[in-house]
DRENKOL-770613 format. One record per residue (C-alpha): residue in three letters; x, y, z. Coordinates in steps of 0.001 Angstrom, whole numbers, plus 524288, in hexadecimal, padded with zeros to 5 digits. Example, Ala and Ser with C-alpha at 12.3 -4.5 7.8 and 13.67 -1.06 7.14 Angstrom:
Ala8300C7EE6C81E78 Ser835667FBDC81BE4 
//
This chain:
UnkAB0C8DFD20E0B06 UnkAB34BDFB94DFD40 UnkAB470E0B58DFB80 UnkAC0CDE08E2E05D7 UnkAC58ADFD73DFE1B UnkAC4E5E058CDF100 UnkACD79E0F63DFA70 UnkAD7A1E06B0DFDA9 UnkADA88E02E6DF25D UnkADA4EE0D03DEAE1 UnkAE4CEE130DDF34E UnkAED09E06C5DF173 UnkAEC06E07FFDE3E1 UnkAF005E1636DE346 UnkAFCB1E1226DEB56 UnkAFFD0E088BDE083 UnkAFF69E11DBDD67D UnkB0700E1C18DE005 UnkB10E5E11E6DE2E3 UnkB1224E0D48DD521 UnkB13D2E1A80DD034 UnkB1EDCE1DD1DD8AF UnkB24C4E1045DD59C UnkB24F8E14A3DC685 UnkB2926E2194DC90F UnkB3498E1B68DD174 UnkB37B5E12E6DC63D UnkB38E3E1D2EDBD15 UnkB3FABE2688DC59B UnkB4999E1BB1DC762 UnkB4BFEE18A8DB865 UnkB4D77E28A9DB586 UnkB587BE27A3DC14F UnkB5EBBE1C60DBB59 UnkB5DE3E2411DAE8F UnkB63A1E3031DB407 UnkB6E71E2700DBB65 UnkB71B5E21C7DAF4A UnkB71FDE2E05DA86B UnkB7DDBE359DDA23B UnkB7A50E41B0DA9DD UnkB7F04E3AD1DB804 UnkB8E3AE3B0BDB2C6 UnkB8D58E4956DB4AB UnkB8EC3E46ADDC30F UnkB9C59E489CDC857 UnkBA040E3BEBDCEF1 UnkBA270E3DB7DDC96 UnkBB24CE3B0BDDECB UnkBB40CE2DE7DE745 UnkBC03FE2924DEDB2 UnkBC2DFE1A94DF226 UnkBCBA7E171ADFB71 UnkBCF09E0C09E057A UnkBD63FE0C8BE1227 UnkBE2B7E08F4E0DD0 UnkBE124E1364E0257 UnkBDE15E1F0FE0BB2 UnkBE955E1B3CE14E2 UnkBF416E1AE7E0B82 UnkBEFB7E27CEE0686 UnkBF10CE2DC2E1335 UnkBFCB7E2914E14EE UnkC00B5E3064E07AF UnkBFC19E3B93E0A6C UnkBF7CAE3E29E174C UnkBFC7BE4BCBE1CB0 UnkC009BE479BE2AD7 UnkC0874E3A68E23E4 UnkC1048E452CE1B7A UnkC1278E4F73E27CE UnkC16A4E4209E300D UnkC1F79E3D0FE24B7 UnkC2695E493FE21F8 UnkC28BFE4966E303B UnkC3003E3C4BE306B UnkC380AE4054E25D4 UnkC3D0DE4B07E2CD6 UnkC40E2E42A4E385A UnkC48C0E39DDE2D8A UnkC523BE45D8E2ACD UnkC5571E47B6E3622 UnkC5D57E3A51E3601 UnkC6609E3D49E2C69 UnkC66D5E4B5EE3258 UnkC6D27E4451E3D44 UnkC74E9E3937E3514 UnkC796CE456BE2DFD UnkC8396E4906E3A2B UnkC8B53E3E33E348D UnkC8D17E4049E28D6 UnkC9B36E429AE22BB UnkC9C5FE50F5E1ECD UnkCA698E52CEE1524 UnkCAE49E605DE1469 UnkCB490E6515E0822 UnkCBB97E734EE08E9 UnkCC6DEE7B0BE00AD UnkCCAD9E8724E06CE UnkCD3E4E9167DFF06 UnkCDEA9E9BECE06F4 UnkCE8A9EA442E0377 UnkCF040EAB5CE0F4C UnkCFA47EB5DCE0E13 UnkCFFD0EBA99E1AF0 UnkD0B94EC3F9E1E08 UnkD191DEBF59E20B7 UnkD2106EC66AE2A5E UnkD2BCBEC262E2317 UnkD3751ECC2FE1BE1 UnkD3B84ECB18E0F68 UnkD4919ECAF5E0CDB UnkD525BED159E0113 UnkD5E32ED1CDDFDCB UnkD6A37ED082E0929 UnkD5E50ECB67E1385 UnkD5692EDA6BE11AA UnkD4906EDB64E16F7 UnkD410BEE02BE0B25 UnkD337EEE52DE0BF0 UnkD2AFAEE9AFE17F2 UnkD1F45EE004E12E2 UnkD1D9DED2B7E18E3 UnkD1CE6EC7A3E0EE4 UnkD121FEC0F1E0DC1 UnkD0CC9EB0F0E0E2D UnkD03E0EAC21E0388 UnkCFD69EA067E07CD UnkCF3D4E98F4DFEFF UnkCEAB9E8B7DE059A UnkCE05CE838FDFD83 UnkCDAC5E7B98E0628 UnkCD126E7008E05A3 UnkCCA11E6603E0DFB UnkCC357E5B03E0BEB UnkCBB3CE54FBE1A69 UnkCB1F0E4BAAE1F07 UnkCAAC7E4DCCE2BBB UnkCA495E4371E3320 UnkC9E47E4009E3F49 UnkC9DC2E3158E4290 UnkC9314E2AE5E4AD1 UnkC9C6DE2632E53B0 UnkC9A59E3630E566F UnkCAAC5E384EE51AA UnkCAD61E42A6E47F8 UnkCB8A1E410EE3B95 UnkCBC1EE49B4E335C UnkCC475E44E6E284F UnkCCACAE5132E20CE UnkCD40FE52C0E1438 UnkCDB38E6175E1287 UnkCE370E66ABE0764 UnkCE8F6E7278E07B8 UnkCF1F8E7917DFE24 UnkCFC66E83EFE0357 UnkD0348E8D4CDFC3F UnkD0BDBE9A23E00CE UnkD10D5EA269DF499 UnkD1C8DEA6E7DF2D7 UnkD2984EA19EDF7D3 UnkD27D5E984AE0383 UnkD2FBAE8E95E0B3B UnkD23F5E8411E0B03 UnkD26D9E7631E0764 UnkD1C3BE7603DFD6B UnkD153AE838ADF93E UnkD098CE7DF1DF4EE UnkD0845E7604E0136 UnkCFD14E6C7BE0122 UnkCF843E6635E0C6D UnkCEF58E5A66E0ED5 UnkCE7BCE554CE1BB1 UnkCE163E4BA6E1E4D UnkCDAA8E4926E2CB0 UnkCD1B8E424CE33E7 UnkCCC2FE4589E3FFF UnkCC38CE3DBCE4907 UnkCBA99E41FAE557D UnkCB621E37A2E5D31 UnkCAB1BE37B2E6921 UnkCADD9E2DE8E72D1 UnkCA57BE3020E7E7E UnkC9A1FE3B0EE7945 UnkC95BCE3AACE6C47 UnkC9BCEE2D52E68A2 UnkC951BE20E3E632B UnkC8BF4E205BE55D5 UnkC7E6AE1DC3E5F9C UnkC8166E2A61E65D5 UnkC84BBE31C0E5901 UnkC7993E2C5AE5300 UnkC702CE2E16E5B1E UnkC69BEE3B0CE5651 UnkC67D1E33EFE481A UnkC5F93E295BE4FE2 UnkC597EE327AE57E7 UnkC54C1E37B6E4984 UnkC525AE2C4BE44EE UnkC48B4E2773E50B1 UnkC4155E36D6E4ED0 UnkC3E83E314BE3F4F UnkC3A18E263DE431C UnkC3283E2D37E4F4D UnkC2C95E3532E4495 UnkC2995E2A50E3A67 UnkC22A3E22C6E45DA UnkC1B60E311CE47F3 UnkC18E3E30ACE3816 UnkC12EBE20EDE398B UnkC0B7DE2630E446B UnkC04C9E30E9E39F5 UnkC026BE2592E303F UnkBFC70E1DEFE38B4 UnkBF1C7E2697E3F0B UnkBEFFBE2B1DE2E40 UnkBED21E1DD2E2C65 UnkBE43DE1D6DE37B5 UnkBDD2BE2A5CE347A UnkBDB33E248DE2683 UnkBD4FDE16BAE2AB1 UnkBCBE4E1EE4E3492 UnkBC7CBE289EE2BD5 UnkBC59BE1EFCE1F5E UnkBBE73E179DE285A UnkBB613E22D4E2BD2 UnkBB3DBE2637E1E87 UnkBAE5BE1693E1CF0 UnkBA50DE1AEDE28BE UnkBA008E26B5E2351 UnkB9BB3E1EAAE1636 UnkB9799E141CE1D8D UnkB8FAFE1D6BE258E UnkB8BB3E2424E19F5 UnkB8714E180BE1536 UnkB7FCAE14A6E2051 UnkB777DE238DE1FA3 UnkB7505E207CE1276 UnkB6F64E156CE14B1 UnkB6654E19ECE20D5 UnkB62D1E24A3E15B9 UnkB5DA2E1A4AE0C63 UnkB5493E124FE17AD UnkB4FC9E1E95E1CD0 UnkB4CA3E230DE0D92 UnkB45D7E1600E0D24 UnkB3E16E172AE189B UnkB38CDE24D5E1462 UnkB34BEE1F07E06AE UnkB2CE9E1234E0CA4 UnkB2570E1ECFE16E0 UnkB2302E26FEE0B2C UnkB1C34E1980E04F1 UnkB14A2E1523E1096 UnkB12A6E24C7E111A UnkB0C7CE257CE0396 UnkB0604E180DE058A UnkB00F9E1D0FE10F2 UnkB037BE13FFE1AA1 UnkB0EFCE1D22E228B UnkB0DABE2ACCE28ED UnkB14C8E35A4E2126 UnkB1AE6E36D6E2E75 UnkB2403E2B1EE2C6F UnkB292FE2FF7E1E94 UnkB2E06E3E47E25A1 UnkB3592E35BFE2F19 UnkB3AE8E2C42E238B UnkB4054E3AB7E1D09 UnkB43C7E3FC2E2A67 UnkB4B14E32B5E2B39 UnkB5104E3508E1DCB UnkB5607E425DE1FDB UnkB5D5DE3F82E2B56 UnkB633AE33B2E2350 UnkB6571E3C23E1923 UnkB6EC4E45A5E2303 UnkB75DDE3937E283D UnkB7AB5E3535E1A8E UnkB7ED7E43CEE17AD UnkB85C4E43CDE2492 UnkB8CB7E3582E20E4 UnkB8F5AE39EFE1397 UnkB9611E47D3E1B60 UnkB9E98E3DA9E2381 UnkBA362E35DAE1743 UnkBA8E3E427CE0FE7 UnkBADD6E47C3E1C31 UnkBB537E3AB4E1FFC UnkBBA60E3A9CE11A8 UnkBC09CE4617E1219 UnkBC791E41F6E1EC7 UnkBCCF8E3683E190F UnkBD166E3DB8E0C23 UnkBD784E4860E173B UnkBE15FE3D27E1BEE UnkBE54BE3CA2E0CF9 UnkBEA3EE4B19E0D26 UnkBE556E4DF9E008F UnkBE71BE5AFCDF9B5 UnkBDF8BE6525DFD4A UnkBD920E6310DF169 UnkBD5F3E5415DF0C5 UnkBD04AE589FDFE5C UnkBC8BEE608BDF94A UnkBC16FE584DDEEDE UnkBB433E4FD8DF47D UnkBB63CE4006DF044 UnkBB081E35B0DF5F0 UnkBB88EE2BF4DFD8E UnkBB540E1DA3DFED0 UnkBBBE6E164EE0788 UnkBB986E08FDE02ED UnkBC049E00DBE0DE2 UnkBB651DF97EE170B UnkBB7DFDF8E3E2595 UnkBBC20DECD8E2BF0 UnkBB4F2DE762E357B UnkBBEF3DDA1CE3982 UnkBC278DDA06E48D9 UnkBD0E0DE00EE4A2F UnkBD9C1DD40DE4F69 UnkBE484DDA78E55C2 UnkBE719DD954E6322 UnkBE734DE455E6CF8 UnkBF617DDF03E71C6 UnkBFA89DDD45E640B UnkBF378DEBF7E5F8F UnkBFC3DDF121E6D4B UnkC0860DEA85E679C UnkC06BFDEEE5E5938 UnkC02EFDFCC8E5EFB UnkC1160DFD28E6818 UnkC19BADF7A2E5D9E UnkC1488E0170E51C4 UnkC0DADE0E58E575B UnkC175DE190DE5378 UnkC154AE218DE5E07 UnkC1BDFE13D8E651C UnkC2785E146DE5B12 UnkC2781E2319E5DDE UnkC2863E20ECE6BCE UnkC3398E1636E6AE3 UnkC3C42E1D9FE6327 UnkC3C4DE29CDE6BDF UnkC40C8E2015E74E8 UnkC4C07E1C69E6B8E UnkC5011E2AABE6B20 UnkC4FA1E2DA7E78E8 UnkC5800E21E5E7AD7 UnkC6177E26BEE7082 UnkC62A8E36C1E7521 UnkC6295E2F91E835C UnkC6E78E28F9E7E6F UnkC7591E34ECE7828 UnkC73C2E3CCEE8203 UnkC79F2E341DE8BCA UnkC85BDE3280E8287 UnkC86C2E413FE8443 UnkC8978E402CE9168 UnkC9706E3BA1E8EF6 UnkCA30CE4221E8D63 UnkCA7A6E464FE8166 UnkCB402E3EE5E7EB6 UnkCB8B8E3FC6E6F00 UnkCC410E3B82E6682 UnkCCA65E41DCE5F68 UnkCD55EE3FACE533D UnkCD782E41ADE4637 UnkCE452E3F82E3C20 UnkCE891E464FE3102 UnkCF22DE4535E25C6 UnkCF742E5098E1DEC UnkD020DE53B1E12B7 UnkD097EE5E51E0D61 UnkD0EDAE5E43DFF7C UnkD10A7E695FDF464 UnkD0690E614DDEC81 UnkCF7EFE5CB0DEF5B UnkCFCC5E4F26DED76 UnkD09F1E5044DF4AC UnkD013DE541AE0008 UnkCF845E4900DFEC7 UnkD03A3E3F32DFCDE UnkD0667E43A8E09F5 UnkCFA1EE44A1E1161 UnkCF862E3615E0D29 UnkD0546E333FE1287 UnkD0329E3523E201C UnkD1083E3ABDE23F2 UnkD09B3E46AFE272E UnkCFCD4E43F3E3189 UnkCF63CE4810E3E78 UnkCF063E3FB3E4925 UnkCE949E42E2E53EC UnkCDE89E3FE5E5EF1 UnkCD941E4267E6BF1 UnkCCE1DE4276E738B UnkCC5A7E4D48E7990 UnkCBD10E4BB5E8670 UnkCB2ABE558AE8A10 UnkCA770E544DE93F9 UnkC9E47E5ED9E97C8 UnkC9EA9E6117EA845 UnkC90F1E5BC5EAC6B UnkC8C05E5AF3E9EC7 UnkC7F12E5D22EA462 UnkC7B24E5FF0E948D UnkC7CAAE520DE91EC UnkC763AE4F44E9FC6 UnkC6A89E5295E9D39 UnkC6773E4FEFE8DC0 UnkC6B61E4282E9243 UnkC60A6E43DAE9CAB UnkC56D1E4AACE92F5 UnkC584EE3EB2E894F UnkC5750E3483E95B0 UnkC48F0E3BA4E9869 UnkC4595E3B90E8A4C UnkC48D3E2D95E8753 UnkC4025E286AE94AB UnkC344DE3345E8FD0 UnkC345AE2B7CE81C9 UnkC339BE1E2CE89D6 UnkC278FE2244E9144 UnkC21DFE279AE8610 UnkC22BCE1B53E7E22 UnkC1CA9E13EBE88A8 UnkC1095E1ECFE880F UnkC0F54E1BEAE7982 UnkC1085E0E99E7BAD UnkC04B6E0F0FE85BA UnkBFD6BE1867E7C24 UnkBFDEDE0F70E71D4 UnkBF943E0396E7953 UnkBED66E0E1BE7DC3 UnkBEA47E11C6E6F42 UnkBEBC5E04EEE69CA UnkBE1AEDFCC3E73C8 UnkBD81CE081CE71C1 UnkBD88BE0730E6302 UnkBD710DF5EBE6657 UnkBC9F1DF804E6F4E UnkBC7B7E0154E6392 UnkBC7CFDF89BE5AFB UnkBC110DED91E6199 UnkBB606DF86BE6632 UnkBB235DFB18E572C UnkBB3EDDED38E531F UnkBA935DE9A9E5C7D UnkBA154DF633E5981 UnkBA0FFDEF36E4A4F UnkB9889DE49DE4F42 UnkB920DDEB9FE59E6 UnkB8D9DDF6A0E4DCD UnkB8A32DEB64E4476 UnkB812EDE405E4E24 UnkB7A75DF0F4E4FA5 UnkB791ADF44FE42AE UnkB7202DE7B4E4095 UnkB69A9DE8F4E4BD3 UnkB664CDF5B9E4414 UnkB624BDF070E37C8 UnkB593BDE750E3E93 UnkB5183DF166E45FF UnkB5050DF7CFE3A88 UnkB4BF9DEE6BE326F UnkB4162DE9EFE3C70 UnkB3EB1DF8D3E3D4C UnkB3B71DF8CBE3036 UnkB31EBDEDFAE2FF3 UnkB2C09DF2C2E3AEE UnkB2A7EDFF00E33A5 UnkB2562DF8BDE2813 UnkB1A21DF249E2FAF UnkB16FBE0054E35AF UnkB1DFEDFDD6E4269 UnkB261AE078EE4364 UnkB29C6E1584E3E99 UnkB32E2E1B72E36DD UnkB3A98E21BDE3FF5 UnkB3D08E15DAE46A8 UnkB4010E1081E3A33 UnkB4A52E1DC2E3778 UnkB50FEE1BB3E4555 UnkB51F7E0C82E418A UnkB59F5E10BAE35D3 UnkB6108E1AAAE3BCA UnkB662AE103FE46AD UnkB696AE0800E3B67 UnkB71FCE12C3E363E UnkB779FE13ADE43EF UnkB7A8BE0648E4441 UnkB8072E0694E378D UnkB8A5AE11E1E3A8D UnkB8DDEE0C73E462C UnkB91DEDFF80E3F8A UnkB9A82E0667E3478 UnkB9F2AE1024E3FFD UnkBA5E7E03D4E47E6 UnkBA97EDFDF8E3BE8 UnkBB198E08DCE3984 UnkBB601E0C48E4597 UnkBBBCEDFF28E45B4 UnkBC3D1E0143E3A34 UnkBC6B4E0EBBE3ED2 UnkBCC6BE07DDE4C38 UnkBD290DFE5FE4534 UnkBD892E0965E3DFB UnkBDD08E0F33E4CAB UnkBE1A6E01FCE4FC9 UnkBEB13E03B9E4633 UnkBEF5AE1072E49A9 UnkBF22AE0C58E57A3 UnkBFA14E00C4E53CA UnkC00B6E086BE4985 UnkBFE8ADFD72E3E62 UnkBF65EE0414E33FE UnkC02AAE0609E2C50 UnkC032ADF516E2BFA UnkBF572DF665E2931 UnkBF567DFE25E1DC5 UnkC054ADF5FDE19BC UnkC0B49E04FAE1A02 UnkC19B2E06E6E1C24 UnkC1E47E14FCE1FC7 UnkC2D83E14E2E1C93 
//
């Protein structure tokens, strides 16, 4: 009895020492890794590059930079040329010419001596020298007339003996001349209707663009908040890692202290090692996710190509949205562009509806113009004369023409009548699209909300079993691979949480997209 005693404690005694020992050794292994932390030698390691960014940070540089925001922007601007491509049919075009001619034609005329004799066999000849210039401006009018207001000069000289008045002659006119639709053609809506039809395709095009930004914006806010996931979830492995690391060192104690089976310390490093692959898979997921955000940038090929961290530093709400699903409807109608879109292809159908019926007409135009012109054997004896009006034309009429059956006319008319009902019924399909979208992305939104608390009640209810789990365990109730699928539920539990969490913000994020107010959101004007 005593020899069993001695035993006993003798074994308890070498355990002390044992334990002791490793307690030193601990001790001093820590203070020579404080000693190397502190040490010179660790500012030889190359810093790992980090980037910080919030939400409103990563938006605004997509919006920069972002690849499909540049393709849709130079798009636009083409549309905006096109406006003054059309204005540009009425402009004033201004004509400045000079023009140079000398004539000399034969005379079947004789030439006289002495006593009336016909001399020579040779006709005589005409020298006739012109210098002429003009000076115009050319304008159509978007009452759909035409005037063209004209000065000439000319100067006229014969050599030789003549019977002119003046030889130099110059001669001035000046003339006006009007053409006038009445019927076809006439009235600034109709002549202006191809510079609003261009003007409704920008703005088609810049609703198109707003579209682009908006589902940017949206990609952005889903894909930071994935990257907040990924390090959350990272987060969470790494934290399973440590509480499975600290169940295999309390086996390996009882182990040594005898009081476990070495059986329960191989499942504690089983337990670790698949720990171990979850964080390496999580850590996988965060790189991968920041390169997907830093895509949406459109960095150089090279920025692309370096490896930095990326820490999104924003922090998921998780306040109930307070919106209604009538008011989300209404704010959806009023400011989705493909709605715009829709509306003003309505606009132009209505306005190539109305030009083409204005082509069924007949063409009925007037016609006039007046002139005044002067003669003198000076420039300014000829002016003093235009200006006098003594010498002038005046004139006018009007011209009627009508194609038989104009069955052209017909059926454009009939084409745009088609067209302009086929942009009705497909605004009313939008419309009923958008209503679709938008109460899907509501129930979306109240779905993950409710998930949040669902996620949270569960996690708790993790923690708990767990804990009891473990004091069970301590008290030798229970194993350690309960104890390892206790942990791993708790990691479950924990993912699921930061999953609905995010999801929220990520449909909050679609919420916005559907009602087409993530540009009020983020206070971003697009001129």
């Amino acid at each position: 009895m005593q020899l069993h005693t001695y035993g006993w404690t003798s074994r308890i005694t070498i355990r002390t020492v044992w334990l002791i020992n490793c307690l030193l050794f601990s001790s001093l292994l820590g203070q020579s890794y404080i000693a190397i932390a502190k040490s010179p030698l660790t500012a030889l390691i190359d810093p790992e590059p980090v980037e910080t960014l919030t939400l409103n940070e990563a938006v605004l540089r997509a919006l920069e930079s972002n690849l499909d925001i540049t393709i849709g922007r130079q798009a636009r601007d083409v549309r905006l040329t096109d406006i003054m491509l059309q204005q540009a049919q009425f402009d004033p075009t201004v004509e400045l010419s000079s023009r140079y001619d000398r004539t000399i034609t034969p005379l079947n005329r004789p030439i006289f001596g002495f006593d009336n004799m016909v001399t020579g066999s040779d006709p005589d000849s005409f020298d006739q020298n012109d210098i002429s210039m003009r000076l115009g401006l050319t304008q159509k009018l978007y009452s759909g007339g035409m005037f063209d207001l004209a000065f000439d000069s000319n100067r006229n000289s014969v050599a030789g003996q003549t019977f002119f008045l003046f030889n130099p002659a110059y001669t001035n006119t000046l003339s006006l001349n009007l053409s006038q639709p009445l019927l076809r053609d006439f009235g600034a809506d109709i002549n202006k209707t191809q510079i609003s039809i261009a003007r409704n395709a920008a703005t088609t095009e810049h609703h198109v663009f707003v579209d682009q930004v908006l589902t940017v914006i949206k990609d952005v806010e889903q894909t930071y908040w994935e990257l907040v996931f990924t390090r959350k979830n990272e987060k969470v492995a790494k934290a399973t890692l440590k509480a499975a690391q600290e169940l295999l060192a309390t086996n390996r104690a009882k182990v040594r202290a005898g009081v476990m089976a070495e059986i329960e310390v191989l499942q504690a490093q089983a337990g670790v090692a698949s720990r171990v692959e979850q964080v390496l898979v999580a850590q996988k997921a965060v790189r991968d996710q920041e390169d997907q955000l830093r895509r949406l940038f459109s960095p150089s090929e090279e920025d692309l190509r370096q490896d930095i961290v990326v820490l999104a530093t924003d922090t998921p709400i998780q306040k109930a949205n307070t919106s209604t699903l009538r008011q989300d409807i209404e704010t959806a109608l009023k400011n989705r562009p493909e709605v715009l879109q829709a509306q003003k292809n309505i606009e132009t159908g209505t306005l190539n509806t109305t030009l083409a019926k204005n082509q069924l007409l007949p063409s009925l135009s007037l016609e006039g113009g007046v002139g005044l012109s002067g003669l003198g054997k000076t420039p300014q004896d000829s002016l003093d004369r235009t200006s006098s009006s003594d010498f002038y034309n005046i004139g006018g009429g009007l011209i009627l023409s009508y194609p038989l059956g104009n069955r052209a006319a017909q059926s454009q008319y009939n084409r745009r009548v088609l067209e302009a009902n086929q942009a009705k019924a497909l605004l009313q399909r939008v419309r009923h699209q958008v209503i679709i979208d938008t109460k899907e992305a509501v129930r979306r939104v109240k779905t993950d909300f409710k998930r949040i608390r669902t996620t949270q009640t569960a996690r708790q209810l993790a923690e708990k079993q767990l804990k009891a789990e473990q004091e069970r365990f301590q008290l030798g109730l229970s194993t350690t691979r309960i104890v390892l699928e206790f942990q791993g539920d708790l990691a479950v539990a924990r993912g699921n949480e930061q999953r609905a969490i995010v999801d929220y913000n990520q449909s909050l994020a679609n919420l916005r997209r559907m009602t087409a107010t993530a540009l009020d959101e983020y206070q971003i004007v697009l001129q």
